[in-house]
DOLUMLO-834084 format. One line per field, with one value per residue (C-alpha): residue in three letters; x negated, y, z negated. Coordinates in nm, 4 decimals. Layout:
BEGIN
type: Ala;...;
x: X;...;
y: Y;...;
z: Z;...;
END
This chain:
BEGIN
type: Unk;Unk;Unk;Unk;Unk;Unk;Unk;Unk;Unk;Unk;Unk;Unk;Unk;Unk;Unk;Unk;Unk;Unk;Unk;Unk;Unk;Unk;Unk;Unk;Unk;Unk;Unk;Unk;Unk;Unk;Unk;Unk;Unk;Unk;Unk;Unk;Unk;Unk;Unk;Unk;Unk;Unk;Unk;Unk;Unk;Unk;Unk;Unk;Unk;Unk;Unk;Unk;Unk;Unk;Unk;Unk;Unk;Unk;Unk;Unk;Unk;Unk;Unk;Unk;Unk;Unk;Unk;Unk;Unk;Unk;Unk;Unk;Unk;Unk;Unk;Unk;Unk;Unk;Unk;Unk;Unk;Unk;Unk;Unk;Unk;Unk;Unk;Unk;Unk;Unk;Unk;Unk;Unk;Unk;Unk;Unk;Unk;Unk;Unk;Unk;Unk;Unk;Unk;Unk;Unk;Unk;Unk;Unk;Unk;Unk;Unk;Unk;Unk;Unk;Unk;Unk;Unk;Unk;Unk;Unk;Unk;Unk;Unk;Unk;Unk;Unk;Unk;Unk;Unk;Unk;Unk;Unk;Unk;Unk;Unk;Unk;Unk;Unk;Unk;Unk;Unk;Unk;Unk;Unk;Unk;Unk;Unk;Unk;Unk;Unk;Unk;Unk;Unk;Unk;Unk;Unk;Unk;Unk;Unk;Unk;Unk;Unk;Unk;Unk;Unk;Unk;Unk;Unk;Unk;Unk;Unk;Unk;Unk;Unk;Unk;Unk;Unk;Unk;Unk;Unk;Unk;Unk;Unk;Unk;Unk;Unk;Unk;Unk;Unk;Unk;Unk;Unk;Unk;Unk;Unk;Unk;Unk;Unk;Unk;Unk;Unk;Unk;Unk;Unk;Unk;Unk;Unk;Unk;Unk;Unk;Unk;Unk;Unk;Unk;Unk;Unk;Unk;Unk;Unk;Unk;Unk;Unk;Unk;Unk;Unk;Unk;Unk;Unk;Unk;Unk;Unk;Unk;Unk;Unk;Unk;Unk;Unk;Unk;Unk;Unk;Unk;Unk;Unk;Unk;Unk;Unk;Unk;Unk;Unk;Unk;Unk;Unk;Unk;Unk;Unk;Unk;Unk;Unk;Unk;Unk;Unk;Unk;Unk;Unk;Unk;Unk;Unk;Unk;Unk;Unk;Unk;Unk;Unk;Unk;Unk;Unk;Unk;Unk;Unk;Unk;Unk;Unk;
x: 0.0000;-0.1573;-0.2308;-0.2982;-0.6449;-0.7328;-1.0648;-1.3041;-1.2975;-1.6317;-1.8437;-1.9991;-2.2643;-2.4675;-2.3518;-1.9762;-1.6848;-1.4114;-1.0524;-0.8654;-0.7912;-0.5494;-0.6349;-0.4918;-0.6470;-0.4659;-0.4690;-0.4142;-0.8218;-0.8096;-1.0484;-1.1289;-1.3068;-1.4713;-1.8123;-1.9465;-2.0873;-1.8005;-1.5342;-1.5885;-1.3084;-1.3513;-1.2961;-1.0459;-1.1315;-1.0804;-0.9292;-0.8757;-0.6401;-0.7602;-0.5014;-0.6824;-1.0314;-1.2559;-1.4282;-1.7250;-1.7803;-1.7794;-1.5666;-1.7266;-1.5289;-1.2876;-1.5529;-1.6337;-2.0190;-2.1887;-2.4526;-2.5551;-2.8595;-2.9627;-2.8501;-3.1773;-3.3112;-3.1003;-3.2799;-3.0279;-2.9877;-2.7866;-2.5008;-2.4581;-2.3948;-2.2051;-1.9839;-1.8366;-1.8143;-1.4709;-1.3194;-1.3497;-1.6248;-1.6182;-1.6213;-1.8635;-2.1002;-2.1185;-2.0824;-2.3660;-2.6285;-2.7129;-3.0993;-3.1293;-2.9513;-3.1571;-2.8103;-2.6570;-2.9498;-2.9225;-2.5649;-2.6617;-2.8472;-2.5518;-2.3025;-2.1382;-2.3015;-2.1355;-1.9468;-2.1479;-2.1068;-1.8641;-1.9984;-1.8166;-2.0298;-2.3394;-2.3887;-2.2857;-2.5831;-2.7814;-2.7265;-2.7896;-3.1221;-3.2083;-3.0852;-3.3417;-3.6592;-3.8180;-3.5052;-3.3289;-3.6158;-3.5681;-3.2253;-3.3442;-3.2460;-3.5691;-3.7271;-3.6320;-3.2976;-3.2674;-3.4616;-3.2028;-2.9006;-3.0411;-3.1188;-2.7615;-2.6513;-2.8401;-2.6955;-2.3377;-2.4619;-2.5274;-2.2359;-1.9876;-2.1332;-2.3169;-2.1955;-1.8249;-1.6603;-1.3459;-1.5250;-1.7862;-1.5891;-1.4491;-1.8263;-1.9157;-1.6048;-1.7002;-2.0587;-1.9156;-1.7210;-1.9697;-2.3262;-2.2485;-2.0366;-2.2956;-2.4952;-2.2369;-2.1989;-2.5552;-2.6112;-2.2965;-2.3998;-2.7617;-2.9047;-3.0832;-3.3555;-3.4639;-3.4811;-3.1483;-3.1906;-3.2714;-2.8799;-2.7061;-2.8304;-2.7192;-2.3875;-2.2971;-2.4961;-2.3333;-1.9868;-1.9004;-1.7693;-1.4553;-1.4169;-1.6010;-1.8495;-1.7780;-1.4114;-1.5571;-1.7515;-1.5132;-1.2720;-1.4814;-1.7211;-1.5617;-1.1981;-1.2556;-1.5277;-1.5021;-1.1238;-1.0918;-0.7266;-0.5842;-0.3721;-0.6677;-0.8219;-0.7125;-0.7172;-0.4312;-0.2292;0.0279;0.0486;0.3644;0.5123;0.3908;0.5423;0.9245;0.8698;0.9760;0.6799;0.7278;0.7242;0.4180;0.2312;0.3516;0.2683;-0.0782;-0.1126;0.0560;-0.2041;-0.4891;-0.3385;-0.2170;-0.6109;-0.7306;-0.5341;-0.5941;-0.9701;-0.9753;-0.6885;-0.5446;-0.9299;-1.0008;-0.6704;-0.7542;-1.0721;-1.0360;-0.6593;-0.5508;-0.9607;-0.8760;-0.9191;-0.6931;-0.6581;-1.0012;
y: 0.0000;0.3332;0.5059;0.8871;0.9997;1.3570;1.4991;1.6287;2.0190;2.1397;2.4791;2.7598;2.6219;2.5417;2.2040;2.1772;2.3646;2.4845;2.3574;2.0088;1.7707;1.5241;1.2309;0.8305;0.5023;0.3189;-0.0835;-0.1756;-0.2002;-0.4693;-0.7894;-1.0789;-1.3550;-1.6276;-1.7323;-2.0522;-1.7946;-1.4896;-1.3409;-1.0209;-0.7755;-0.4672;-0.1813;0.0407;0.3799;0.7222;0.9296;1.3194;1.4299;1.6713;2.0034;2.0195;1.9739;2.3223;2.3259;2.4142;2.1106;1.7613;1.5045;1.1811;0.9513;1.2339;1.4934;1.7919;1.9092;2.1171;1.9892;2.2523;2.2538;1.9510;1.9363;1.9873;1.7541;1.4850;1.1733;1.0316;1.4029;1.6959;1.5269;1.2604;1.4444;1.7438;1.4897;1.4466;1.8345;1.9466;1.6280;1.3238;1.1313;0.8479;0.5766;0.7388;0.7841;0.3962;0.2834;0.4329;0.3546;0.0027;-0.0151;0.1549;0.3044;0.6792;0.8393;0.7655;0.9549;1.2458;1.2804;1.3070;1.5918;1.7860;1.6857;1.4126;1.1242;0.8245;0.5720;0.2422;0.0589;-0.1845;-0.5586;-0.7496;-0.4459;-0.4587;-0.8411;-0.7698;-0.4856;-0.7733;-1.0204;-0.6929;-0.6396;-1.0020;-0.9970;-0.6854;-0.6760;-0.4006;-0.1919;0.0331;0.0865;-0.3087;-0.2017;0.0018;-0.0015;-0.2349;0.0009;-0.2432;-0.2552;0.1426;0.1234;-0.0573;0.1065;0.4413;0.3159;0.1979;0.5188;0.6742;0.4410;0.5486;0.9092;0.8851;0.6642;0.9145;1.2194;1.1801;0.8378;0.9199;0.6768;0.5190;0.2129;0.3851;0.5347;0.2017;0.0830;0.3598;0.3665;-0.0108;0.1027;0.3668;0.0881;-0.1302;0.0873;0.4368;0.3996;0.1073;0.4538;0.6848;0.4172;0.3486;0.6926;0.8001;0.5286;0.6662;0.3457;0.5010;0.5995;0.7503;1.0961;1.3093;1.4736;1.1762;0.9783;1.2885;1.3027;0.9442;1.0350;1.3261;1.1273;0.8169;0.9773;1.2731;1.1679;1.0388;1.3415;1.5698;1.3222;1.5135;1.3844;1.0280;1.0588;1.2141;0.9564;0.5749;0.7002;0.8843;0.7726;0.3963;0.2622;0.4137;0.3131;0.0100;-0.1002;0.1085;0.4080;0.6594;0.4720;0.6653;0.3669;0.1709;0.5054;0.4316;0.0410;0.0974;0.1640;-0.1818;-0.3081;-0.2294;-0.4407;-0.8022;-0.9900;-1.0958;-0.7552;-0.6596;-0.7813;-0.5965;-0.2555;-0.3653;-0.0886;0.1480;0.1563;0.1890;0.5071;0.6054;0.5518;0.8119;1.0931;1.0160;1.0233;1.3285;1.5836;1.5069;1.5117;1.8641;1.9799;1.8189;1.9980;2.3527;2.3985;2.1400;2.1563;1.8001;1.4073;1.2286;1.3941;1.4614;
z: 0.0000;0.0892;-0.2504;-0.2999;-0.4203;-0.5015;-0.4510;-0.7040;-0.7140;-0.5917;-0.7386;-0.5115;-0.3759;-0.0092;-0.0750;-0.1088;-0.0973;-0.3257;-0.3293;-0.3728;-0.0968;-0.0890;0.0547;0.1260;0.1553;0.4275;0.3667;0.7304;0.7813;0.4718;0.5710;0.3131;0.3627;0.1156;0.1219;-0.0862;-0.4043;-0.3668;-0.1621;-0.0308;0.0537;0.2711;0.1155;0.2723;0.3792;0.2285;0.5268;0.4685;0.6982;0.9900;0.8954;0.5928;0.7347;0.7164;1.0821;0.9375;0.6966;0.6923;0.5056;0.3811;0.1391;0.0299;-0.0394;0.1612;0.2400;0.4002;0.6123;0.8311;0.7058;0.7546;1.1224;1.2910;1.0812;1.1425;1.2840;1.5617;1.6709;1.6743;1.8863;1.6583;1.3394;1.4812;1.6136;1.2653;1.1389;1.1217;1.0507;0.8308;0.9318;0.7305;0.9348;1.1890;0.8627;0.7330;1.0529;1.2532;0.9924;1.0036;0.8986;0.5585;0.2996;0.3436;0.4728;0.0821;-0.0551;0.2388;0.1457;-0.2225;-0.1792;-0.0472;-0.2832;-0.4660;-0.3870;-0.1875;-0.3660;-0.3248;-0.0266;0.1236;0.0253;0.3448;0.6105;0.3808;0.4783;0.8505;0.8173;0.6888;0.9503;1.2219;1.0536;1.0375;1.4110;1.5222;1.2482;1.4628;1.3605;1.5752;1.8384;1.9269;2.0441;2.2904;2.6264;2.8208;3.0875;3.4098;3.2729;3.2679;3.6347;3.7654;3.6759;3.7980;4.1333;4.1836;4.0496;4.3256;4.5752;4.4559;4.4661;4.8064;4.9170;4.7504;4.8464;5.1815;5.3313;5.2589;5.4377;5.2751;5.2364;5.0991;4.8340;4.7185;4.6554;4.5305;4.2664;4.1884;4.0924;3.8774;3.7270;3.6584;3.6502;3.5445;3.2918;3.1304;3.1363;2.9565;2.7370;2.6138;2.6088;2.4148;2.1357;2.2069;2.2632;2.6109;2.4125;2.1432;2.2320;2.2014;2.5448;2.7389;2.5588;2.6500;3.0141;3.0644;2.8823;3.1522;3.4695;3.4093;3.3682;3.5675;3.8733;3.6431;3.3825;3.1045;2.9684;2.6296;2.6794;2.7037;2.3970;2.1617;2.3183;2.2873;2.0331;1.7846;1.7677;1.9486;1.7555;1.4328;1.4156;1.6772;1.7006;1.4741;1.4754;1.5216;1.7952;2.1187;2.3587;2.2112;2.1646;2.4597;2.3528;2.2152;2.5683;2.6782;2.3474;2.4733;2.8027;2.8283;2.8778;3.2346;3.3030;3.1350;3.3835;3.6564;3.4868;3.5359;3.8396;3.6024;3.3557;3.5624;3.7504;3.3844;3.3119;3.5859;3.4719;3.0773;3.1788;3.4000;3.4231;3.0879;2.9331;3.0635;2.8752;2.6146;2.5279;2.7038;2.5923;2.2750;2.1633;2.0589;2.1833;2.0338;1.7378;1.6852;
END
């Protein structure tokens, strides 16, 4: 049952703000599962809700901080941690921080520190660690791998704008498809490489013959991943539609969706961030 937790009043300071939130715990994330020693239960997630988010701070576990300071400092770049000011950024804070525990002691410098961490996602960190002992540089795009998709984006490049043939457009839309957005991808999770400007070249490269890369990224990386499948995720936000369709006619709004799909990504994406200034709902 979703459960109503209020947030610590905070002093004048660099570090925090001053006021009360109201916040709720929503039980629909809730996974258990037993092991042969314990049985380890997710912990749900303390979600502020964006009206009362200041667009100048950022909301971890109820609290509110201010780490604008610490911006240029921030390891996986600028991108990555301006991507959660102005809204809470909870899951995008113990998610995207698989390797060590030096984002708890960050955040403690700024504020109240974090409450301790979720038992079932600190032995999925384990096994990811266990998985990559070089840490996050071992997760790295390999160089032929990177080689490869660029020369195909090239290829569609040219087919699109120089060949332009109809059938050149279809190949070059199912290299898009498959090769550039593997590039907006990698470089939206900033797995490209390690240096900010290098993720957020692929991000825009590999994605802006469909729409505003920025639109893709607030879209898959922010609201998808963080919140896959549920209510905040914006990919399953039109699943109820499906859901009042018999299901031998379910499949023939296959066609639907993907034209639904081009607008979302393009049109509807521009609106969303020059006019509404929001993705999604964030």
């Amino acid at each position: 049952m979703p459960r109503k937790v209020a947030n610590r009043k905070s002093s004048h300071s660099p570090t925090s703000s001053e006021g009360e939130v109201s916040t709720t715990v929503s039980g629909k994330a809730s996974i258990s599962r037993s092991s042969s020693d314990s049985s380890l239960k997710q912990q749900p997630l303390t979600v502020v809700p964006q009206e009362k988010c200041d667009p100048n701070l950022w909301y971890i576990h109820g609290q509110s901080y201010d780490l604008s300071g610490f911006v240029a400092k921030h390891p996986g770049g600028q991108l990555a941690i301006l991507s959660g000011r102005g809204r809470d950024c909870t899951a995008l804070f113990e998610s995207y921080h698989p390797w060590n525990d030096k984002h708890r002691k960050v955040l403690k410098a700024f504020g109240p520190a974090a409450p301790a961490p979720d038992p079932f996602y600190e032995e999925i960190k384990a096994k990811v660690r266990e998985a990559y002992p070089g840490g996050s540089k071992e997760t790295k795009m390999r160089w032929r791998t990177l080689f490869g998709l660029s020369a195909m984006w090239s290829l569609m490049i040219y087919l699109f704008f120089f060949h332009r043939t109809p059938l050149a457009a279809a190949v070059a839309g199912f290299i898009m498809a498959t090769v550039g957005t593997r590039l907006a991808h990698e470089g939206g999770h900033y797995q490209l490489s390690s240096k900010e400007w290098a993720n957020r070249l692929g991000l825009f490269l590999g994605y802006f013959l469909t729409g505003p890369s920025m639109a893709w990224h607030y879209r898959h990386v922010i609201s998808h991943h963080a919140h896959t499948n549920q209510e905040e995720d914006v990919d399953v936000q039109y699943i109820w539609i499906a859901d009042l369709l018999p299901g031998w006619l379910k499949v023939f709004s296959l066609p639907v969706v993907f034209a639904g799909a081009l607008v979302e990504i393009g049109p509807k994406a521009i609106l969303d961030l020059v006019v509404l200034r929001s993705v999604g709902g964030h």
